[in-house]
N, C-alpha and C positions, 0 to 999 in steps of 0.2 A: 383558585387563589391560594389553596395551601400550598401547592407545588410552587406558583408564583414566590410565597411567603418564604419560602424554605431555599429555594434559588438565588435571593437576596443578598442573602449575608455572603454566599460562596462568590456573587459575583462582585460584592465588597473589598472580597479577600484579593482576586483578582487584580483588582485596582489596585490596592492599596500597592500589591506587587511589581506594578507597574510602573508604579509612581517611586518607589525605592531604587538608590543607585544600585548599577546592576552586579551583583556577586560573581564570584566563578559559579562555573557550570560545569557539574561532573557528570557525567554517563558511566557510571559502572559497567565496566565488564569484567577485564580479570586484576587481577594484584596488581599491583607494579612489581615493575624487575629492574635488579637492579645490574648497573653496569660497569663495569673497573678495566684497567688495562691487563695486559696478557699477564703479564709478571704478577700479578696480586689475583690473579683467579682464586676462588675458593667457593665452597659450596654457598655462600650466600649472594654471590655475584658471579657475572661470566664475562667475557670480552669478544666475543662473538654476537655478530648485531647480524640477525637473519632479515634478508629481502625477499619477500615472497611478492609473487605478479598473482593477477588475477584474470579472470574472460577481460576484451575487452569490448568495449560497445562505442555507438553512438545515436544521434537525432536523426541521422538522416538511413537506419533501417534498425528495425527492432529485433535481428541477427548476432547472439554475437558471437565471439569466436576465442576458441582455447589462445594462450599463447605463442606455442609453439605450430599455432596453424598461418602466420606468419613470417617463419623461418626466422625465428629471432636466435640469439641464443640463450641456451639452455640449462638449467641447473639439473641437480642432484634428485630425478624422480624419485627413488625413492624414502628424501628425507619428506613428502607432501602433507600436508597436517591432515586430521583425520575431519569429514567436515558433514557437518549435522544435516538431517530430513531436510530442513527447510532451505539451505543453503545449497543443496543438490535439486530442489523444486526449480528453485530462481535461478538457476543456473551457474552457480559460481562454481570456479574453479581453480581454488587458491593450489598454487606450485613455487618450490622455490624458486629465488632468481639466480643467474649466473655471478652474482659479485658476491666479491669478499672483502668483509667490511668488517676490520676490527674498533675496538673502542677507542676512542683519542688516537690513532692514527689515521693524519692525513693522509691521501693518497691524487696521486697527478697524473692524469692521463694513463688509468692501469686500463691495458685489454683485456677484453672478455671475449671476443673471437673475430675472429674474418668469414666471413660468407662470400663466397665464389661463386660467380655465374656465367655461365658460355653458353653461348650465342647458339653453336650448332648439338647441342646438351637439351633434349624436351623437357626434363625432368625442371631445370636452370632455367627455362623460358619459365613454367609453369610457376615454380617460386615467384620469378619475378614479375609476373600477370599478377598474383595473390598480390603481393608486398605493393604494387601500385595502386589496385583496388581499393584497400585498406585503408593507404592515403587519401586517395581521392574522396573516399566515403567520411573521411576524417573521425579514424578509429580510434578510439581514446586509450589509455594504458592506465591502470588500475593497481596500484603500488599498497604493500603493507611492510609497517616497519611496528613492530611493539605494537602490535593490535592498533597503528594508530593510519590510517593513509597519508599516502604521500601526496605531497599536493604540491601544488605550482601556483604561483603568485605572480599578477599583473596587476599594472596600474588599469584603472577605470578612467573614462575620458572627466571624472566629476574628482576625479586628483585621490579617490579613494583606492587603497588596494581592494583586491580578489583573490581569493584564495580557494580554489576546485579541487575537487578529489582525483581528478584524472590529466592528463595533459595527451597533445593526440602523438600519433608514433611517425608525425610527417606532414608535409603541405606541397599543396598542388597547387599551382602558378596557373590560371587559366588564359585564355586568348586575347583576354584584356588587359591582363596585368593584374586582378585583383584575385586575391585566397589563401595571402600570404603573411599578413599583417605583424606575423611576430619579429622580423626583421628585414630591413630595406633592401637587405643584400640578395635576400633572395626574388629576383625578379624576373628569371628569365622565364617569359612563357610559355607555358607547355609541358613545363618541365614540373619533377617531383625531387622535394627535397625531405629524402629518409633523415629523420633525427637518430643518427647513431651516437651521439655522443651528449651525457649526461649528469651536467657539477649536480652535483646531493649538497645540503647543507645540514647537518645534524646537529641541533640545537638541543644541549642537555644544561638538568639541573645538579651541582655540583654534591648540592645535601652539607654544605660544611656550617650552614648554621640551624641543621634540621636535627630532631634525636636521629633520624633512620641515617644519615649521616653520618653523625658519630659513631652509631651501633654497627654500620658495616662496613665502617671505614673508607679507602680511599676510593669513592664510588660514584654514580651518576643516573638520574632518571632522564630519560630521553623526553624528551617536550614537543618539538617538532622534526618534522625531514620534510624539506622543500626541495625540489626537483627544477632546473634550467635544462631544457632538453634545446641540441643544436645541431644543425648539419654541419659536419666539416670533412673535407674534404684531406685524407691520410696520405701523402704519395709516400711514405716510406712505413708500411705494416709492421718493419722491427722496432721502431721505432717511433713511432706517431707525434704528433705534434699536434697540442689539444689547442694551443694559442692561435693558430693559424685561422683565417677569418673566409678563407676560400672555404665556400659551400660545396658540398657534394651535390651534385646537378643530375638527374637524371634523364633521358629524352624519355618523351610518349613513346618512339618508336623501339621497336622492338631491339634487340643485339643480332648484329649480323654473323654470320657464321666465320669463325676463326676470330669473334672478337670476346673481350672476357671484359668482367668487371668485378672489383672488389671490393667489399664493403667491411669498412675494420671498424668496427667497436669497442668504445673503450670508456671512459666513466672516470669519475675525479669526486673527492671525500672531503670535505670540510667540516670541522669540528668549532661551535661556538657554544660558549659558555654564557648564559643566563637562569641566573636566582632567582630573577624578579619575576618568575613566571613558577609559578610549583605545578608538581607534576597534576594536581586533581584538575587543575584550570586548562589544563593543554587543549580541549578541543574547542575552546573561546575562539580562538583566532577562526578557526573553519566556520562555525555559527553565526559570529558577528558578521562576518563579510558575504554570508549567503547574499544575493540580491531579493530586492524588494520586502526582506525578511520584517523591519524596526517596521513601515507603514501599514505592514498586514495586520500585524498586532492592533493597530488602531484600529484596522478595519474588519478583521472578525469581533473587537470588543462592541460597535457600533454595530453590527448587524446581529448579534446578540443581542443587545439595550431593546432594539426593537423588536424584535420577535420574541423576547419575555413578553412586553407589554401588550404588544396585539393578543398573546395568547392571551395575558391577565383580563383585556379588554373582550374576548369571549370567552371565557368563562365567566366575567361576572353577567355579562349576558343572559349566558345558557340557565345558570343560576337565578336568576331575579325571575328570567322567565317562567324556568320551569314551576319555580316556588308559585307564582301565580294561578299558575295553570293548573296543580296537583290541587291548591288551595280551591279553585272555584269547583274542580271536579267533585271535591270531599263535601263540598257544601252544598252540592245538589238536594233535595229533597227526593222521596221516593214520588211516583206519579209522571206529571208529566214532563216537568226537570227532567227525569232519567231518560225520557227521550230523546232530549236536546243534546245529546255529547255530539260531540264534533273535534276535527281535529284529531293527534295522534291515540285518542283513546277507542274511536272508533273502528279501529284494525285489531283489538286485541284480540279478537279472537282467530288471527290471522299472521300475526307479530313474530308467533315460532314455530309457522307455519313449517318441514325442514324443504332445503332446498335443490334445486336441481342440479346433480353432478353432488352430490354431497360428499361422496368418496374422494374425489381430487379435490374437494377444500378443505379435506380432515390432513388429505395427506400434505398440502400446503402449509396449513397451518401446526402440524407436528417438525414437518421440518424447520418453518420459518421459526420454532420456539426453539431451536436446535441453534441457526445461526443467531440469534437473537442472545441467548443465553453464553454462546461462544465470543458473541462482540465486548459483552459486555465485563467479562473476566478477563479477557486478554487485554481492553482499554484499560481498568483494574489496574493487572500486573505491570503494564507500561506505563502508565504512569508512576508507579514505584519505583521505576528505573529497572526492570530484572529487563526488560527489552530495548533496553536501548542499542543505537545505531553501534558499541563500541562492539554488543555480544553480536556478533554477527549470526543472520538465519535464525534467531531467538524468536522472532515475532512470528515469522511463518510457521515454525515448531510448533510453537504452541499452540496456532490457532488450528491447525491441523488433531493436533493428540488435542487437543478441546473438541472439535467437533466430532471427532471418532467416538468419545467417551461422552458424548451427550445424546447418544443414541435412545438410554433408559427416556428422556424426556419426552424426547419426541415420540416413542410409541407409546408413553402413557395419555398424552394431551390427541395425537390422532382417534387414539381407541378412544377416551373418554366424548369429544365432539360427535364420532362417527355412533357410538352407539348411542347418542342424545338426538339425532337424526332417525333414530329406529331401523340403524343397520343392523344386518344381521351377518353379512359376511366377512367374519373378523378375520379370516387368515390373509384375504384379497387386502384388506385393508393394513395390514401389520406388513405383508409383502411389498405392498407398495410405497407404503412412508419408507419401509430401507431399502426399495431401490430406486425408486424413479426420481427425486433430486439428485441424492448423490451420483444417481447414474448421469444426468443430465450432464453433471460438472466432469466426471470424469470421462463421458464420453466428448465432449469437446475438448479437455484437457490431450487424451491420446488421438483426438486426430492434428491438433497440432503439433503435439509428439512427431508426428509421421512428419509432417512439414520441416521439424526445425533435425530428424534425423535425413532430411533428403538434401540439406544445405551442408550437412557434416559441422552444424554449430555444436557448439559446446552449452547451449540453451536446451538441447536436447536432454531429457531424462532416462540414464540409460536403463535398460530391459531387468537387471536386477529392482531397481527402485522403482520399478511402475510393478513387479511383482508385491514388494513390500508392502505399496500403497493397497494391493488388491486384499495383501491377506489382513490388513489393519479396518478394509469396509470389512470386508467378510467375515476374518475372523474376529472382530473386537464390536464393530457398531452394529452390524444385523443382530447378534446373538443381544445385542443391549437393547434395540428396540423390541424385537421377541418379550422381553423382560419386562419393560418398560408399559408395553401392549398386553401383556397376562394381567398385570395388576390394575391396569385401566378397565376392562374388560370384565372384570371382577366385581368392580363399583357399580353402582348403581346408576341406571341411566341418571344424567342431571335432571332437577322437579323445575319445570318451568312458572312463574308464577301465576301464569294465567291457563289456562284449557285453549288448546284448538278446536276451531268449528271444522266439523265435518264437511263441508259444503265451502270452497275458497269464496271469500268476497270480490268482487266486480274492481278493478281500480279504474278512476274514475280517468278522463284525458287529463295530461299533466300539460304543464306548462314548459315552455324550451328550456327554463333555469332549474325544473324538476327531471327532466330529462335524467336519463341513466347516466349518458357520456356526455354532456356538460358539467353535470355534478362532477363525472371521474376526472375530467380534464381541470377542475378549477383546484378539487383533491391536493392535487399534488405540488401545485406553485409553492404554498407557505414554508411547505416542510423544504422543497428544493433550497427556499430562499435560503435556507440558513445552515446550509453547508456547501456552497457551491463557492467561496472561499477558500476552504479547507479544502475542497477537489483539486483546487487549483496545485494546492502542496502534494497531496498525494501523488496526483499525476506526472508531476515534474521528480520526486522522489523515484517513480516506477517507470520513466521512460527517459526522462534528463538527467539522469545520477545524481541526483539532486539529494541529501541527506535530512530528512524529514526525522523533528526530535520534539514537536509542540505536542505530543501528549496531552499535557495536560488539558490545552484549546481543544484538542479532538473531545475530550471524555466530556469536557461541558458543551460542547457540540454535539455530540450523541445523545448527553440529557435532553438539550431542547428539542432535537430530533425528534425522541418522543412524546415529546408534551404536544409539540406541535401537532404532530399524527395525528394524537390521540383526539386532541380537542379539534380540531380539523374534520375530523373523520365524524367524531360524535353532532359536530353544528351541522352538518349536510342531510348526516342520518337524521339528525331531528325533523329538519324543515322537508326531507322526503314522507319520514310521518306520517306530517303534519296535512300533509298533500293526498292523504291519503294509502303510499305507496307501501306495502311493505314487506317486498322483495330487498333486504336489506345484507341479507347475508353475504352475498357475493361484492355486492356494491361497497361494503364495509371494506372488504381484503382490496378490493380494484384502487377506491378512493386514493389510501393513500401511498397503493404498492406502483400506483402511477407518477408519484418519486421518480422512482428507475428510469421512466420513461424521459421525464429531464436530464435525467442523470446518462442516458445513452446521447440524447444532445448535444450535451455540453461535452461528451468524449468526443463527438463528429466534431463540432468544434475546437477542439485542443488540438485531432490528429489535423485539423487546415491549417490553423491559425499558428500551433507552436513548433511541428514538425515539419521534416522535411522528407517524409516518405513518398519514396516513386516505386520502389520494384514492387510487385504484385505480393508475393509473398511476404514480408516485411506489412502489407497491408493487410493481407488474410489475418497474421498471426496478431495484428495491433488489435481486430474488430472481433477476434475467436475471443481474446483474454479481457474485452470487455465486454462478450455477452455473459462470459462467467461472472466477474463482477457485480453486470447490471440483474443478472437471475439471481445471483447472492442477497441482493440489494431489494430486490423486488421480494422476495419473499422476506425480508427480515423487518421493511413499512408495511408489508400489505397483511403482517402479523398484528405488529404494534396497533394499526387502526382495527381492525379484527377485534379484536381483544378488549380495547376500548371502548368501540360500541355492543359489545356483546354485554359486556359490564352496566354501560348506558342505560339499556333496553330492561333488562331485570331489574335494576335499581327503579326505573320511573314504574313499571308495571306492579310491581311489589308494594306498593305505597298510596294506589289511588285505589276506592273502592267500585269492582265491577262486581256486576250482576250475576 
């Protein structure tokens, strides 16, 4: 009820912010920059507006690929920006584009290259197999302008626009006539229509009634860059004609030998002026027009409302109960009373009894306070904004160098449990908390590694940065668990409140609802219940480029994550007890690290229901990255109910008098 109590007022605030018209929305990332035409350059402004591309991806394979792996063309390698740990994990691979794109000048049909293909050329087949592929798979393109994406805007059939982070680089006309839907021209069947040609719309704001403005004089912040991408069809390459509405048509079939084909590329600049939009607001339009975004809100507020009150409704439970129960124990009289106990006082001499396998649930449990303590700093920092979607690779960064540098924890909390089990083999044990999770993670990590270097994706992490990663376990978190496990190891076993009996007690036949794995299987609904919302975002952010920024919903969905566990984990452990049973140890971490186990569900779910995966690979690598996930996930609940009933157990036992 205090956690209840204290929940309250934040989920007050919640509301209240809900209910208020809605402000801009700023994402920090870097400064604004400002922008002026060539003639007024100066160190406070420039006229040079850089396009940088990115991999591109799509839904239907989780592959994706540099951009010059479909012969597109090519900028200026080595102006590429220099791009963070986390941003080389996830595979990005920001490069400049081939356009040049000054400030307030428009530009009309300017080329950026011809690409050549013949027919009796293998090299010219092979290009153009890739570049059909790509389409067919509907590979999306991935634009940056001022740290902002490029996006493409359609209507919705409910009259509302859309506005996406990617647009795809082509459309494939199938046997029926349908796959085309961006325009009616394109209908021939069978055929691929390459989008080579690309109106930009850059929307800036002027500053002429802002101080920064006046201070930098004739100047501008960039607001948005929308993208029209089209096929058209060039017959004369010196010359291009961007008005022209004849599509560039491809066949299925191959080029025949002595036949050639020419693909001209060219692009066009439009400059509009809008005040009424300031530069902090700019990523409003991309936010608001997310789908299904405004009804989620109601509906993780409502599955939150509920899952406060069921927990508030067991814990006043467990509390009234227990109060009872301590109550009538304390008031037993000495004689034949003292006979009479019944219920979970009758296990105490068996309560901290330790358990079997106790090594691998110290090391469980030292790691699971590793990612636990890494979730919760880095929800922390994101919600302050330092991670948001603008800084790009920020969140993977840091939740990496957090769990490297939370290695001290976790070998203090393995060594302190293992040697309250009356281990005695503390090296086995400090060995194994710094390698056998992390190693779990990183050894599925590098065989997918192997996977996405055998497709030649740009997903792949190249051999320097998996050395990087190796020497940041080895030489940064092993040497901190070591640390972490001297000073654990140093303490004194923890004093249990009660004495174990030398002789284990008999448990008596349980019931199907006292059962080990019905208790584990019922464990884990509550807590699933109330993130499996917020899954939906994550998932669509990690596989549909979907742009995930509710923070602050994640961190108060993390909160009740744990309440729920906690108190979850602690009513099961009671009523096992109370049963007699008390093999609790294990059943505690299982209860509610069987989470995860919903949680690999609902991903089997997502990859039917949302995606459109067929190749084999593309599904190896969907099911490798969310066993990492669901083991991340498994250890981080099956901690939090740990912990809670560990807490539980000493509290009730500390407070009734035994014999």
């Amino acid at each position: 009820m205090i956690l209840l109590s204290g929940l309250l007022p934040l989920l007050g605030v919640v509301l209240l912010h809900l209910a208020t018209p809605t402000q801009a929305f700023y994402l920090p990332g870097l400064a604004p920059v400002n922008f002026c035409k060539k003639t007024d350059v100066s160190s406070t402004c420039k006229s040079e507006i850089l396009l940088y591309v990115n991999r591109l991806n799509t839904e239907e394979s989780v592959i994706p690929y540099e951009y010059h792996h479909f012969d597109f063309c090519l900028g200026e390698e080595q102006n590429s920006p220099v791009e963070n740990l986390g941003q080389v994990v996830f595979g990005e691979r920001i490069r400049p584009g081939p356009y040049k794109i000054q400030f307030l000048e428009n530009q009309q049909c300017a080329t950026t290259c011809v690409k050549t293909y013949k027919g009796d050329d293998p090299a010219s087949n092979r290009r153009m197999m890739v570049l059909k592929k790509g389409i067919s798979l509907n590979y999306q393109h991935h634009w940056i302008v001022d740290n902002m994406p490029v996006t493409w805007c359609y209507p919705l059939e409910n009259g509302k626009q859309y506005c996406g982070i990617g647009f795809p680089m082509g459309c494939l006309v199938r046997s029926d006539g349908e796959g085309c839907p961006i325009n009616s021209i394109y209908n021939q069947p069978m055929h691929y229509y390459p989008f080579n040609h690309v109106d930009l719309e850059i929307t800036y704001h002027s500053g002429q009634s802002e101080d920064w403005g006046i201070q930098f004089g004739n100047s501008g912040r960039i607001i948005s860059v929308k993208v029209t991408p089209k096929s058209i069809k060039h017959t004369d390459k010196e010359n291009p004609n961007c008005l022209s509405t004849e599509p560039l048509a491809i066949s299925e079939n191959s080029l025949k030998a002595g036949e050639q084909l020419e693909i001209v590329y060219t692009y066009s600049v439009k400059f509009v002026k809008n005040d009424s939009i300031k530069w902090s607001s700019r990523w409003d339009y991309i936010l608001e027009s997310m789908p299904h975004t405004n009804i989620q809100w109601f509906s993780i507020l409502n599955s939150l409302v509920i899952v406060l009150f069921l927990s508030g409704m067991v814990a006043m439970i467990m509390l009234r109960t227990l109060h009872k129960d301590i109550a009538r124990y304390n008031q037993m009289d000495s004689g034949e009373d003292a006979q009479e106990e019944f219920g979970w006082k009758l296990v105490h001499g068996d309560v901290f009894r330790p358990p079997r396998k106790g090594m691998l649930l110290s090391v469980f449990l030292g790691s699971g306070v590793q990612v636990l303590v890494m979730a919760m700093i880095t929800l922390a920092f994101a919600c302050l904004g330092f991670l948001s979607p603008a800084n790009r690779g920020a969140l993977m960064t840091c939740s990496m160098v957090l769990f490297v540098s939370l290695g001290t924890p976790a070998g203090y909390v393995s060594a302190r449990i293992y040697k309250s089990f009356g281990g005695l083999k503390w090296k086995s044990n400090v060995i194994l908390t710094s390698i056998v999770c992390p190693g779990v993670v990183f050894s599925l990590f590098f065989v997918m590694n192997l996977v996405l270097w055998g497709e030649n994706s740009s997903g792949a992490v190249p051999f320097s940065t998996l050395i990087a990663l190796l020497a940041l376990w080895f030489g940064v978190s092993v040497p901190l668990t070591f640390v972490g496990a001297y000073f654990g190891f140093r303490k004194r076993a923890l004093e249990h409140p009660v004495r174990t009996n030398q002789i284990p007690r008999q448990i008596p036949d349980q019931s199907i609802y006292t059962q080990p794995i019905p208790g584990i299987v019922m464990g884990g609904v509550l807590p699933f219940g109330c993130i499996f919302i917020q899954l939906f975002f994550i998932l669509s952010s990690l596989w549909s480029s979907q742009i995930y920024y509710m923070f602050g919903f994640l961190f108060l969905v993390f909160v009740i994550l744990v309440i729920t566990c906690s108190e979850t984990t602690i009513l099961l452990c009671y009523f096992h007890l109370c049963a007699e049973d008390y093999h609790w140890w294990w059943r505690s971490f299982l209860t509610s690290g069987f989470t995860a186990v919903y949680l690999f569900i609902y991903c089997c779910h997502y990859f039917v229901t949302k995606l459109s995966i067929k190749d084999s690979a593309s599904t190896f690598l969907y099911f490798g990255y969310t066993a990492i996930m669901v083991f991340l996930f498994f250890l981080l609940t099956g901690t939090i109910g740990f912990f809670a009933c560990f807490w539980f157990i000493r509290k009730i036992y500390s407070v009734v008098k035994v014999d």
